[in-house]
C-alpha positions in Angstrom: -2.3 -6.2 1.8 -3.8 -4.7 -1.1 -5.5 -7.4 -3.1 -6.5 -5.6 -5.9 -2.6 -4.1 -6.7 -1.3 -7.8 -6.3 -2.5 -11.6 -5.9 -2.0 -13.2 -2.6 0.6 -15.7 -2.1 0.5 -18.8 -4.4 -1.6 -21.6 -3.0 1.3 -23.8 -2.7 3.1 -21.3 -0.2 3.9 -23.2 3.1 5.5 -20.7 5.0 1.9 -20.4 7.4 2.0 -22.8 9.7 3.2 -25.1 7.1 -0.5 -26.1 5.7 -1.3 -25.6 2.1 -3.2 -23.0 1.3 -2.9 -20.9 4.7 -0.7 -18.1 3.9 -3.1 -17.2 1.1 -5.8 -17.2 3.5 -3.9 -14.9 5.7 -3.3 -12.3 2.9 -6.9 -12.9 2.0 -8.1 -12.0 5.6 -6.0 -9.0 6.2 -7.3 -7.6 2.9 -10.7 -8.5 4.1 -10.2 -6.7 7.1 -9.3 -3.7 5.3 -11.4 -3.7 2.4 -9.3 -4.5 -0.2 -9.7 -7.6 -1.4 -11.2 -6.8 -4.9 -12.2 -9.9 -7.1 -10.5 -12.3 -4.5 -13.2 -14.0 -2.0 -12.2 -15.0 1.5 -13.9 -17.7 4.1 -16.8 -19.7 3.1 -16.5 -18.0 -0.3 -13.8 -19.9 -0.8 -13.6 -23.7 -1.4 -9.9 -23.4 -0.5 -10.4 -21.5 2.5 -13.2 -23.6 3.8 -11.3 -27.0 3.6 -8.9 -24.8 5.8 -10.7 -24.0 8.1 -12.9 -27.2 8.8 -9.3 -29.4 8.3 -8.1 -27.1 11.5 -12.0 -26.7 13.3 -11.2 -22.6 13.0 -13.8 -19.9 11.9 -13.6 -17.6 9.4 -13.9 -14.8 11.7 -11.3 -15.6 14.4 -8.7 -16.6 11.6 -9.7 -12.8 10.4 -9.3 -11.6 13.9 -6.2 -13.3 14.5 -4.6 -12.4 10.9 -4.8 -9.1 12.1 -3.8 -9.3 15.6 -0.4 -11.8 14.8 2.9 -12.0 12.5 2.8 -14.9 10.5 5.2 -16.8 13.1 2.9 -16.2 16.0 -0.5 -16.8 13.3 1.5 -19.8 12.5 2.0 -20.7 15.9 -1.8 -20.2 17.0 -3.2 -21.9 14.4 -1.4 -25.3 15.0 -2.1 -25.2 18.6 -5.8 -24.1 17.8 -6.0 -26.8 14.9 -4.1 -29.9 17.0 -3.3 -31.3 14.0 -0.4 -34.0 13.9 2.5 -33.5 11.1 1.0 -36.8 9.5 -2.2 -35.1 9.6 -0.8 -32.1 8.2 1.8 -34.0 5.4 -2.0 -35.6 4.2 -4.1 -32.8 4.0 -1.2 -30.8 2.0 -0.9 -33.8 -0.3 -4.4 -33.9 -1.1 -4.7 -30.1 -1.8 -1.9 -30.5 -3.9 -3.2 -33.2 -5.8 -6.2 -32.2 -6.3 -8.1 -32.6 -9.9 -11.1 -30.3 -11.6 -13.6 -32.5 -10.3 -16.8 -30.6 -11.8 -17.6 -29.2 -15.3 -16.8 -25.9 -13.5 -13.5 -26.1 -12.7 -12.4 -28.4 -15.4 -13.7 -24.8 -17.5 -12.2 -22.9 -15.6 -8.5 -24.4 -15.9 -9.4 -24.8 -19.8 -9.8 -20.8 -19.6 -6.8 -20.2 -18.0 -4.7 -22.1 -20.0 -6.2 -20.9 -23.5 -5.1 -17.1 -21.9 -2.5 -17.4 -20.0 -0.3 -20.5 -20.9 -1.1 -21.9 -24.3 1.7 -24.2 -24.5 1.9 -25.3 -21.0 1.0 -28.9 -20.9 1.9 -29.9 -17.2 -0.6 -27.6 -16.0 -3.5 -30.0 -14.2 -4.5 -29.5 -10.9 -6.8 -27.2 -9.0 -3.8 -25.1 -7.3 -1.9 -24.9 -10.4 -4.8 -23.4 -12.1 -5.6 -21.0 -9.3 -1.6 -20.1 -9.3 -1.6 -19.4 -13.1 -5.1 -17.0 -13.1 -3.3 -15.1 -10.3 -0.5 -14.9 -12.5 -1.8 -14.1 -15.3 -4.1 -11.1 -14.2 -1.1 -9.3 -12.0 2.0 -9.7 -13.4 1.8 -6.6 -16.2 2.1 -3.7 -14.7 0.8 -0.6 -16.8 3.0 2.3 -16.0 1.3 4.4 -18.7 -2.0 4.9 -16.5 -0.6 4.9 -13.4 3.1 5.6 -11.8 5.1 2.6 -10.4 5.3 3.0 -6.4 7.6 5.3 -4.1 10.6 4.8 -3.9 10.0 4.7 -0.4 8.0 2.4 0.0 9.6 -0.5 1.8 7.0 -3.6 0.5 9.8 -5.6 -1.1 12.5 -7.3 1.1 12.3 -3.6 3.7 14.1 -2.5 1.2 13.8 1.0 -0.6 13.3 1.5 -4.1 12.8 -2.4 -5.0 8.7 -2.3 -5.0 9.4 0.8 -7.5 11.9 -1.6 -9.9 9.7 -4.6 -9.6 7.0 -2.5 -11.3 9.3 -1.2 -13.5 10.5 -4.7 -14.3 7.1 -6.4 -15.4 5.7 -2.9 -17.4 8.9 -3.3 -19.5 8.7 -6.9 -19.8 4.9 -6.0 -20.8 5.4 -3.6 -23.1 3.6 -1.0 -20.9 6.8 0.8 -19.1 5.8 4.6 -21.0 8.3 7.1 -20.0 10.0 5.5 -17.3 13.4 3.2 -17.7 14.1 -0.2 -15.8 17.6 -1.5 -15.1 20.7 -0.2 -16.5 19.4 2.7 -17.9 17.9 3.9 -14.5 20.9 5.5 -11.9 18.2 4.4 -9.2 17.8 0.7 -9.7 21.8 0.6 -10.8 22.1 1.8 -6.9 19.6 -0.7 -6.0 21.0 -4.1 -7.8 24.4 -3.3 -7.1 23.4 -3.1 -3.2 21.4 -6.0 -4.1 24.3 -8.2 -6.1 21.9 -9.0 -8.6 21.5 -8.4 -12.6 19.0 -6.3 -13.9 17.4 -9.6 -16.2 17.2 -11.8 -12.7 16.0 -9.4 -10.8 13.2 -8.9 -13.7 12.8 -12.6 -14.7 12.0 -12.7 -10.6 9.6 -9.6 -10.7 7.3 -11.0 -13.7 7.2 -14.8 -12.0 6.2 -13.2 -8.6 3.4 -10.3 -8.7 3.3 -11.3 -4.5 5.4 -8.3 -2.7 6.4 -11.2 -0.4 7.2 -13.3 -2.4 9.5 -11.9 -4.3 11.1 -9.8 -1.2 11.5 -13.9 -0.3 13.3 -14.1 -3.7 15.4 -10.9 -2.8 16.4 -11.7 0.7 17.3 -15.2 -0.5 19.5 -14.0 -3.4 21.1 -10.9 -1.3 23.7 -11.4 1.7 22.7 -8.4 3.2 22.3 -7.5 7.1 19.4 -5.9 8.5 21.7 -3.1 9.8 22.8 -3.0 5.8 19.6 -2.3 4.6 18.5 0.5 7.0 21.7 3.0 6.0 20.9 1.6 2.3 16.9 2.6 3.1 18.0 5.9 4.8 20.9 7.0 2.0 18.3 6.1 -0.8 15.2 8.2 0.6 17.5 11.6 1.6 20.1 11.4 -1.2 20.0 15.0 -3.0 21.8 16.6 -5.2 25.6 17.3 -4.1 28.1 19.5 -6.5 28.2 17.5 -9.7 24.5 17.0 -10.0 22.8 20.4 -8.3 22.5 22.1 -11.6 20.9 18.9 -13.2 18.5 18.8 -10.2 17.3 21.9 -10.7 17.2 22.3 -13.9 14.7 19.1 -13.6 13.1 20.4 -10.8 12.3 23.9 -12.9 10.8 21.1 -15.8 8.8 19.5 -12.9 7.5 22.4 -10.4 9.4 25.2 -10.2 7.5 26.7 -7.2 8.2 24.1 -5.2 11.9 25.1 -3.9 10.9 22.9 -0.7 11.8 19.5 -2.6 15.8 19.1 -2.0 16.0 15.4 -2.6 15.8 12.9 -5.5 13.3 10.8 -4.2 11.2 13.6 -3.0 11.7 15.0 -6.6 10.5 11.9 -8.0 7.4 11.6 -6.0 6.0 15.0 -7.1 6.7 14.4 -10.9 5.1 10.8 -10.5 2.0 13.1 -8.9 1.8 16.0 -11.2 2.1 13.4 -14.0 -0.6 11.0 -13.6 -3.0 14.1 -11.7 -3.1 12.3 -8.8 -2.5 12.9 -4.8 -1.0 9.5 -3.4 -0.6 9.9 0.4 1.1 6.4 0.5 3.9 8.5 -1.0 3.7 11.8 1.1 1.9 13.2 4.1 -1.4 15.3 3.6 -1.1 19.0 3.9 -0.7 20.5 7.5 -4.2 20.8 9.5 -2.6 24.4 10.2 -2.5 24.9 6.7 -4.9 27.8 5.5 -4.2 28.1 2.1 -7.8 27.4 1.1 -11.0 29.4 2.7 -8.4 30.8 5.4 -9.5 27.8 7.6 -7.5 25.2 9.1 -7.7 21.5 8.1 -9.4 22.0 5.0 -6.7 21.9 2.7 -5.4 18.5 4.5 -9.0 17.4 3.9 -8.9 18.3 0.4 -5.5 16.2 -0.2 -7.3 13.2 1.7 -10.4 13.4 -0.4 -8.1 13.5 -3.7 -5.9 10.7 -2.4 -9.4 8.4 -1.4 -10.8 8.8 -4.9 -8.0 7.7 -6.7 -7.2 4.6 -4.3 -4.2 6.3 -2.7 -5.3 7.0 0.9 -2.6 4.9 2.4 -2.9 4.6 6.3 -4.9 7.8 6.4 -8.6 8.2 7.1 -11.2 10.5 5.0 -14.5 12.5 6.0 -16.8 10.0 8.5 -13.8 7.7 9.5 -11.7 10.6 10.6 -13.1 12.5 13.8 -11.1 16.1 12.6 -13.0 15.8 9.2 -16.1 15.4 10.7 -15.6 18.7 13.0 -14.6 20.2 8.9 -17.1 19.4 7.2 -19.9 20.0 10.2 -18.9 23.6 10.7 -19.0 24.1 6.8 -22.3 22.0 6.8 -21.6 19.9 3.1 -22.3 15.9 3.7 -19.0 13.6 3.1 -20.6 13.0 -0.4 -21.2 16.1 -1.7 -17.8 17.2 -0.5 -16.3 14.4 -2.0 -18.4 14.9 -5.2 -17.5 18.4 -5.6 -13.6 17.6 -5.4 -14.4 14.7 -8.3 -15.5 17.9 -10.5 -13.4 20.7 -9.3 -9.6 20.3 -10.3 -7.9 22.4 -8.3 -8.4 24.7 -4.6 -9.2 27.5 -6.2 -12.7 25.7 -7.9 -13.3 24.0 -4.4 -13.3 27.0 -2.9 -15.3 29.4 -4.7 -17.4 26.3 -4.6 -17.9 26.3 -0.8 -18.2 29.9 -1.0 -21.1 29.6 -3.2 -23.2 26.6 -1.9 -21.6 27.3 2.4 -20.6 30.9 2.4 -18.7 31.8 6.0 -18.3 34.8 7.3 -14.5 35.8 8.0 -15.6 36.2 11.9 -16.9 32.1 12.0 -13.7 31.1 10.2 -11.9 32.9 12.6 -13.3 30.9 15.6 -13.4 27.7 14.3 -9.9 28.1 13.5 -9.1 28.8 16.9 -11.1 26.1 18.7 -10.6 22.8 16.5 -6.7 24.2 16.5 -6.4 24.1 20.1 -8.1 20.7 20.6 -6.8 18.4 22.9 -7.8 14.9 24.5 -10.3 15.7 27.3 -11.4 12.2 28.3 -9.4 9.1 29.4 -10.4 7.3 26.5 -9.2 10.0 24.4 -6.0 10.4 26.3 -5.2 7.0 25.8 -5.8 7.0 21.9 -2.9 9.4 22.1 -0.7 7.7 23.9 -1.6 4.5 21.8 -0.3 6.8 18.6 2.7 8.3 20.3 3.0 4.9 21.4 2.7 3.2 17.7 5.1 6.1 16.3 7.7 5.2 18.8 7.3 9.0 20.1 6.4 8.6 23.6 8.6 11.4 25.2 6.9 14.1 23.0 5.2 16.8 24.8 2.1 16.8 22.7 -1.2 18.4 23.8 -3.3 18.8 20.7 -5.1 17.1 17.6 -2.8 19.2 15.3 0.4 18.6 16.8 -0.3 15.3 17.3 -1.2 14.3 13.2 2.2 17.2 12.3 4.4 14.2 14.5 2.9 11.6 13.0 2.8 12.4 9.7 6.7 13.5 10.1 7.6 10.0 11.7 5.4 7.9 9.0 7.7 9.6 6.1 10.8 10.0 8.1 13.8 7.4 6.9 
């Protein structure tokens, strides 16, 4: 969970292992585990998390190992039998957290803060939690869509449901004031689609966005208010992400697609469509919405994997990597930027002040000229690279595993990523 998008769940969240408290923790330590917990602190940092932890005799570390290893039912379960706490036990503990009062100057200042910013007029405001609650409130729930675009709609944070992480940032940047260009509710086809699968109106669904900034918690408040199947929502998910254009709407499609990109006769679906204006409009490359260029792509230098490289650099400056890894955490980049011989830094530094291939390239022809003959044969060799070792051949069969592509007849580096990223966009 990205912690610096969102606020974990409220403090007051039972649904880990019913203990106050613990399913913030657990969003806590999976952001912790992947680096993105922003201003949040997790573990002994925390006076929350610490009480947590002593109350159930677990470390900080093995609650983040296990965060990342479990669900939340098998987290929940491992905790209690970890813990050994009795219900009673349990029922106290919650009570006290719940009840618990600024006790120091501190955190008496603190709530005062919170209150004078974020809730004026609220007077039944008073405990610890509550204050916690309404700072994590205040500081996520407007949504500025005028510096950055609202999320895919492909992505399935919400409920597992397409297009409803897209309308819940839509919903709290019109409720904000901060919506831009975009439209929310009935005047967006889209999230018509979307509420009527939904059975909800467009002023609940939005009253629900701006009260929960937590992806889960709100899909909670989706799935709860929505009598849809499972089986439901994947032909919904699938319809949504490969709906294009049919007889009545072609020439409106590409008329917008001409307004958006007109090179690009490759996009043939809405939400494809929509993901490359979001892109070209905000100047950014957001690999949580697309795949990365091919590694047999030699549109820049003539050598393979550099324009993927160059998309994954873009994507880790502006925060948009997704589930893909840049320069020294990716083993193909490393074999890149070797051959060329520029340090992840200056590589990454040079795409920070060069706009476009064209500038990155006469850049690395300047500073780490190749000849045509070198290009040639590093081409060939990192193109053709295969697992060798056991350990290697059982990283790919761990991927083919993870990407439920087991029966593929795969035998390089190349194909392998092509697959994946195919699968990992595929609805």
């Amino acid at each position: 969970m990205d912690l610096t998008r969102q606020p974990p769940r409220r403090p007051s969240n039972l649904d880990v292992a019913g203990i106050v408290g613990a399913a913030r923790m657990t969003d806590k330590a999976r952001a912790h585990n992947d680096e993105t917990l922003g201003e949040f602190v997790y573990g002994k940092y925390s006076g929350l998390d610490r009480r947590i932890l002593a109350f159930l005799n677990i470390t900080a570390d093995d609650f983040a190992v296990a965060a990342d290893e479990y669900d939340d039912g098998a987290l929940s379960k491992w905790m209690l039998e970890t813990g050994n706490r009795s219900a009673e036990e349990i029922e106290e503990f919650n009570r006290s957290e719940l009840e618990k009062l600024p006790a120091d100057k501190k955190h008496k200042q603190l709530l005062e803060e919170r209150l004078a910013k974020f809730a004026p007029d609220r007077t039944d405001i008073k405990t610890v939690l509550q204050s916690i609650e309404l700072d994590d409130w205040g500081c996520f729930w407007q949504v500025d869509l005028t510096v950055r675009p609202p999320r895919s709609a492909r992505a399935r944070d919400v409920a597992g449901i397409c297009g409803v992480a897209r309308m819940a940032d839509k919903a709290r940047a019109e409720r904000a004031g901060k919506i831009g260009e975009y439209k929310y509710g009935d005047t967006s086809g889209q999230d018509v689609r979307i509420l009527e699968f939904l059975g909800v109106s467009a002023d609940d669904f939005q009253l629900a966005a701006v009260k929960n900034p937590n992806d889960i918690e709100i899909g909670e408040w989706v799935l709860e208010n929505s009598d849809r199947s499972r089986e439901e929502i994947d032909t919904f998910n699938h319809a949504m992400v490969n709906r294009g254009p049919n007889e009545t709407t072609r020439e409106r499609f590409e008329a917008r697609r001409q307004e958006v990109d007109p090179t690009r006769t490759d996009i043939n679906t809405w939400v494809a469509l929509q993901d490359l204006d979001d892109e070209l409009s905000f100047g950014i490359v957001d690999l949580r919405r697309r795949a990365p260029r091919s590694p047999n792509s030699t549109d820049v230098y003539g050598m393979v994997h550099l324009a993927r490289l160059i998309d994954k650099g873009r994507a880790f400056i502006g925060e948009t990597l997704g589930e893909y890894f840049y320069a020294e955490d990716s083993g193909m980049d490393r074999m890149a930027l070797g051959f060329l011989g520029v340090s992840a830094d200056d590589f990454t530094e040079a795409l920070r002040i060069h706009p476009n291939d064209e500038d990155v390239e006469a850049w690395l022809k300047e500073n780490y000229a190749k000849s045509d003959n070198d290009i040639k044969e590093f081409n060939e060799k990192i193109s053709q690279m295969g697992p060798e070792t056991e350990r290697h051949k059982a990283m790919m069969a761990r991927m083919l595993k993870k990407i439920n592509a087991e029966s593929e007849n795969i035998n390089t580096w190349f194909a392998m990523m092509e697959l994946d990223d195919e699968k990992t966009f595929a609805i």
